[in-house]
Residue, then its C-alpha position, 0 to 999 in steps of 0.5 A: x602308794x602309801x602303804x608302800x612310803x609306809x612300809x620301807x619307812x617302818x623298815x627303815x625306823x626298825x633297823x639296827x642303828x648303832x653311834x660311836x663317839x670318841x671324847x678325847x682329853x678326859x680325866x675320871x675323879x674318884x677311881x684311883x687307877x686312872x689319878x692324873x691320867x688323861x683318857x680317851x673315852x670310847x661309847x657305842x651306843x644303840x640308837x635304834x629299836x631292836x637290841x643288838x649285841x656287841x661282841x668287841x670294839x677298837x681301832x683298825x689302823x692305816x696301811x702300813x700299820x699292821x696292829x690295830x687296838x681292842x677294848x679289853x676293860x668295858x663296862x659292862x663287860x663284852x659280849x653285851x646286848x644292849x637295847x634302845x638307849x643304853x650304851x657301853x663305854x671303855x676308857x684308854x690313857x691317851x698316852x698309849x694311842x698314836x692317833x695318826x695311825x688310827x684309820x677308824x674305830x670299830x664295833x662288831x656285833x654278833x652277826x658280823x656287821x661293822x659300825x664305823x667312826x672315822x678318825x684319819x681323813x677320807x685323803x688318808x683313808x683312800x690312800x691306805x685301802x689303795x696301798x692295802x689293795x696294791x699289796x695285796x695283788x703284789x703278794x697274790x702275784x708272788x705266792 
């Protein structure tokens, strides 16, 4: 029975563990291409054991929005394998975003999983994966 607590606890500590954060309102000193912008900076950072590589991040947006927004600068640049403790960062003027729009930020890695920060509430989160399902069968039915 121990041995058994043990092992799905190893599991579990061995897994991919990936956290997103947004910081808003931020301004960088000394680089002269962001002076007197307010920026929105975006971090995925590996907090577990094993590397994971990040292939792209951004924001997937709220039905009936249909654009959704990538990180095109990151330091370092995408793909990226990052191990324990190091992180990828991007930075976006905070003018060009509509954050009302924005169901949650995203990271894909290299095997196709999704790492998630949610930005709308659940409230508008439910409503949009309604109205896109409810589309979605309307158009299934039509064509």
């Amino acid at each position: 029975m121990v041995s058994t607590v043990v092992a799905v606890m190893q599991f579990a500590k061995e897994r991919v563990r990936v956290r997103m954060t947004v910081s808003k309102n931020r301004q960088m000193v000394g680089d002269p291409r962001y002076a007197n912008t307010v920026l929105t900076e975006l971090t995925v950072t590996n907090i577990g054991h094993r590397p994971v590589t990040i292939r792209t991040f951004g924001t997937v947006p709220l039905y009936p929005n249909k654009i959704g927004l990538v990180a095109a600068e990151t330091n370092p640049t995408l793909p990226c394998e990052i191990s324990e403790g190091q992180y990828i960062v991007s930075f976006w003027p905070q003018a060009e975003l509509d954050f009302s729009t924005i169901d949650y930020w995203a990271a894909w890695d290299s095997r196709g999983r999704v790492y998630r920060l949610q930005e709308a509430s659940r409230l508008k989160h439910l409503h949009s994966v309604l109205q896109r399902r409810r589309a979605f069968k309307k158009r299934k039915h039509e064509g």
